[in-house]
PAZAPA-4460 file (N, C-alpha, C; in steps of 0.05 Angstrom, whole numbers, plus 32768, in hexadecimal, padded with zeros to 4 digits):
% residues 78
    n_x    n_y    n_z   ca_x   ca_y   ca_z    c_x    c_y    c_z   seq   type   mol
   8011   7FE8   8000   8000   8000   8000   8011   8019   8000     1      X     A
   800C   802B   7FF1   801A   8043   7FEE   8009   805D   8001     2      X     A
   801E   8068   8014   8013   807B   8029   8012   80A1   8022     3      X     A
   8003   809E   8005   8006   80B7   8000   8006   80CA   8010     4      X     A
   8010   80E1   8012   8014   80F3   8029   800F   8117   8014     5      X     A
   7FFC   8123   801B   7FF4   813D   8019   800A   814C   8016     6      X     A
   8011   815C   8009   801E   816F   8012   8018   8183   801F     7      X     A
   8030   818A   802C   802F   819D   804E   8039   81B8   8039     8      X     A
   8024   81C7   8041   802B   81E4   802D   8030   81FC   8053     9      X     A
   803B   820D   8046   8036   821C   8063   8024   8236   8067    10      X     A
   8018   8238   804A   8000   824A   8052   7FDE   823B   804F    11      X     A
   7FD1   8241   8053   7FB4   8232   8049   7FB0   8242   802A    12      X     A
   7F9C   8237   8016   7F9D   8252   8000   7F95   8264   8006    13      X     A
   7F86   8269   801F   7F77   8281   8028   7F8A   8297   801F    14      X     A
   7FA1   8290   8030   7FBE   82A2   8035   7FC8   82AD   800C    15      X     A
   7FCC   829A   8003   7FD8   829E   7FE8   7FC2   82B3   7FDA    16      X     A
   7FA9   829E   7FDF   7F9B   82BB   7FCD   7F96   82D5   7FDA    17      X     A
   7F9F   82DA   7FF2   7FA1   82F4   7FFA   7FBF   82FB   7FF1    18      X     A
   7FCF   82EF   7FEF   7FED   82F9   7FED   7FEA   82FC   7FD0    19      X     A
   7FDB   82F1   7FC0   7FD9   82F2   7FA1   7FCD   830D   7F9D    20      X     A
   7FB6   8312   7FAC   7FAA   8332   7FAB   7FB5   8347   7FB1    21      X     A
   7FC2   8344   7FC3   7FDA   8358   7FD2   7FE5   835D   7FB7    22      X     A
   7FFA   8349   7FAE   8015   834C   7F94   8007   8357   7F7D    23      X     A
   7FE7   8358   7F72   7FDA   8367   7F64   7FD2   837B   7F66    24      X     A
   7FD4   838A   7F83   7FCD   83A8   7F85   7FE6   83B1   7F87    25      X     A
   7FFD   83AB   7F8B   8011   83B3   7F8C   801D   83B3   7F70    26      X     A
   801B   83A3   7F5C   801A   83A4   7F40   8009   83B8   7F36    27      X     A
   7FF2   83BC   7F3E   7FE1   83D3   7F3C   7FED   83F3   7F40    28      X     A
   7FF9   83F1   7F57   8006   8406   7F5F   801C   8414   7F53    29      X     A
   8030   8400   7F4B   804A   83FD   7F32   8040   8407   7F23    30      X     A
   8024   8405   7F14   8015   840E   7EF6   8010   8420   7EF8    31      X     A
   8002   842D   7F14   7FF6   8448   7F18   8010   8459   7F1C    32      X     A
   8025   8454   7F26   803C   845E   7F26   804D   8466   7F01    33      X     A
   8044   8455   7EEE   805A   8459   7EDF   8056   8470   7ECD    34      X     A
   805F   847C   7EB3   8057   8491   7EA9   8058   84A6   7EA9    35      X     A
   804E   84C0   7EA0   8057   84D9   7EA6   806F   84E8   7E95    36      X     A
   8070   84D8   7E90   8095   84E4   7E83   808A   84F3   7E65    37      X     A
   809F   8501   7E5E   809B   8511   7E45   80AB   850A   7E2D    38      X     A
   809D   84FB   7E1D   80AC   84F9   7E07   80C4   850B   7DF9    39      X     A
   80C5   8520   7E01   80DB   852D   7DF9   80ED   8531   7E0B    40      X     A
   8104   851F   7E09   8111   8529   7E27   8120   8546   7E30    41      X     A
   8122   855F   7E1F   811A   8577   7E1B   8108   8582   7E2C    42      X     A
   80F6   857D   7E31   80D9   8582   7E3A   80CD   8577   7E51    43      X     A
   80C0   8581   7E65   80C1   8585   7E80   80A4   8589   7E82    44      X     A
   809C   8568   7E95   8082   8565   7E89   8077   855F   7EAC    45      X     A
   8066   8571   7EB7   8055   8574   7ECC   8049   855B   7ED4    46      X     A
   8042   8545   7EC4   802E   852E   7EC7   8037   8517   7EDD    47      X     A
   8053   8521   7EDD   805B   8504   7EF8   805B   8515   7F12    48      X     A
   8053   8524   7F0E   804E   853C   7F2B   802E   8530   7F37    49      X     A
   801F   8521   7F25   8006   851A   7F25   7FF7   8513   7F44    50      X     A
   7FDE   8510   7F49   7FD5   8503   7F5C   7FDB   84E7   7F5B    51      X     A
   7FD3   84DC   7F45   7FD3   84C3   7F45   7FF3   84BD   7F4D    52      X     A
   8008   84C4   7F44   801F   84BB   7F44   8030   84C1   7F63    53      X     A
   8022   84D7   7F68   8039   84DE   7F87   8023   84D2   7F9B    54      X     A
   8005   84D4   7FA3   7FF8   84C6   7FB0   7FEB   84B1   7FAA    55      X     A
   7FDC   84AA   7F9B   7FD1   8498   7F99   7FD7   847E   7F92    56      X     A
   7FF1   8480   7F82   8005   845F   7F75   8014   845F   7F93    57      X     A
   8021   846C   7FA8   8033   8465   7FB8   801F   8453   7FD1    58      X     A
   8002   8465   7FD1   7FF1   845D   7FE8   7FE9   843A   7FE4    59      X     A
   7FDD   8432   7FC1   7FDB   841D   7FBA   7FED   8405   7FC3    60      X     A
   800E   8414   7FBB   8020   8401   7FC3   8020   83F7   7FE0    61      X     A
   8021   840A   7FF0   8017   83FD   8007   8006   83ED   8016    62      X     A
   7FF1   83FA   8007   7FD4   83E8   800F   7FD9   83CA   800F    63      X     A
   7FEC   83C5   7FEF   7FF8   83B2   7FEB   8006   839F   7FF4    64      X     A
   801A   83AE   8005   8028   83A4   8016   801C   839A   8032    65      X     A
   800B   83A4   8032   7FF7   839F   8051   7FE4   8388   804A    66      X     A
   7FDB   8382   8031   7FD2   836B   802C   7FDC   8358   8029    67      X     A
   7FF5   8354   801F   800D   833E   801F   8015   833E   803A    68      X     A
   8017   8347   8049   8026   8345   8063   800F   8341   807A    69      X     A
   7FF2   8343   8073   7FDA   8336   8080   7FD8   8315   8077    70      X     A
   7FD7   8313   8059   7FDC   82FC   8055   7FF5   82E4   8066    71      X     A
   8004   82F0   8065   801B   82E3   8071   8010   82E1   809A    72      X     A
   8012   82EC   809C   7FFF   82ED   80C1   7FF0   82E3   80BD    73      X     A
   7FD9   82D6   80A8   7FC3   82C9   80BA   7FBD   82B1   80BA    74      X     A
   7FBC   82B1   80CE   7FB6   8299   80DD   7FA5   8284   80DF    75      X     A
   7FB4   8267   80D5   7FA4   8252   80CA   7F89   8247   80E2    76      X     A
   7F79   8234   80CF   7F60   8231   80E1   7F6F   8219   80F6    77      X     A
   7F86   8209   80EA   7F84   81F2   8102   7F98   81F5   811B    78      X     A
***
């Protein structure tokens, strides 16, 4: 008789797919971050001065990071 044996993972998937959502708003964040620049490098272009770029892509990233690092803390059911 062969004693198959489960594998021992060390998160439940609960954990992964929160760590998976986390690494997508933080990917999110990277996106909302990129851009701005002026095609002419001559030319001196206001747009990375943006809301989106100085508040709102840095805040994302974090959020980010607080979801990955919730994932990682929580705590299995058994």
């Amino acid at each position: 008789m062969e004693n198959k044996q489960k594998p021992d993972f060390l998160f439940e998937s609960i954990n992964y797919k929160i760590l998976l959502i986390g690494l997508a708003v933080i990917g999110l964040g990277f996106i909302l971050m990129s851009g701005g620049g002026s095609d002419d490098p001559k030319v001196f272009s206001d747009a990375i001065f943006n809301f989106q770029r100085i508040r709102l892509a840095p805040t994302v990233v974090l959020i980010g990071f607080g979801i990955t690092i919730y994932s990682i803390f929580k705590k299995s059911k058994q």
